[in-house]
C-alpha positions as a Python dict, from the first residue, in 0.01 Angstrom:
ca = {
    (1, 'X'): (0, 0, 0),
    (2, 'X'): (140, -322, 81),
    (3, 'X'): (81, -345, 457),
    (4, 'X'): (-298, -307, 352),
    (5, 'X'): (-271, -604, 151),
    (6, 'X'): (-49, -817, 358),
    (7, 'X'): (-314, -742, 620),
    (8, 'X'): (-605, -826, 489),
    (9, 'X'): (-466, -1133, 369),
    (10, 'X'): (-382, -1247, 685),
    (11, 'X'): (-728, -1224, 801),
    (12, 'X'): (-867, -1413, 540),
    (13, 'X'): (-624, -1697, 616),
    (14, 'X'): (-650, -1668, 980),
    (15, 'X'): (-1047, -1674, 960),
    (16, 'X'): (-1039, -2016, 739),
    (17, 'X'): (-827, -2145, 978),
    (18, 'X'): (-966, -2027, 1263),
    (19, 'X'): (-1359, -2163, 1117),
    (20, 'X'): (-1323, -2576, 1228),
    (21, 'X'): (-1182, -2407, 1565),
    (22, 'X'): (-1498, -2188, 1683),
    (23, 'X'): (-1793, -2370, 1456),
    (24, 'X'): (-2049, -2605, 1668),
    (25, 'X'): (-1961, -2954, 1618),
    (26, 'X'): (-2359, -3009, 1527),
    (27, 'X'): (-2263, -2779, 1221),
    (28, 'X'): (-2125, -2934, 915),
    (29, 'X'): (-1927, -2749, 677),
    (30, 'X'): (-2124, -2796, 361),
    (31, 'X'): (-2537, -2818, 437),
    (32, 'X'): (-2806, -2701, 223),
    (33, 'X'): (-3007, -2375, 401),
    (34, 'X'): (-3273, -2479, 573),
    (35, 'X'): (-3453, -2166, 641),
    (36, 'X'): (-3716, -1982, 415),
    (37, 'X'): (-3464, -1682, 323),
    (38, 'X'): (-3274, -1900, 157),
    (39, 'X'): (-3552, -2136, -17),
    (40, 'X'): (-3593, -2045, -407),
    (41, 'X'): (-3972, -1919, -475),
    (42, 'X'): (-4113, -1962, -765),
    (43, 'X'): (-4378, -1710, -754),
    (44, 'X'): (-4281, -1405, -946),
    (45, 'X'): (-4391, -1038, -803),
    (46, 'X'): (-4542, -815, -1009),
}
């Protein structure tokens, strides 16, 4: 039970870690979406 946990904290800490590593330097951390999946409609479907 324990090694499950250990383990999948350690790859949540290693993956925020590991984030400012292996992201594009043209990408900042905290930007609003700028694609249409994102982009709040406010046309309801009926």
């Amino acid at each position: 039970g324990g090694v499950a946990i250990a383990a999948h904290l350690g790859g949540f800490v290693s993956g925020i870690l590991l984030v400012p590593l292996l992201k594009r330097k043209e990408v900042r951390f905290f930007q609003k979406g700028h694609s249409r999946a994102f982009a709040r409609n406010t046309r309801r479907i009926r």
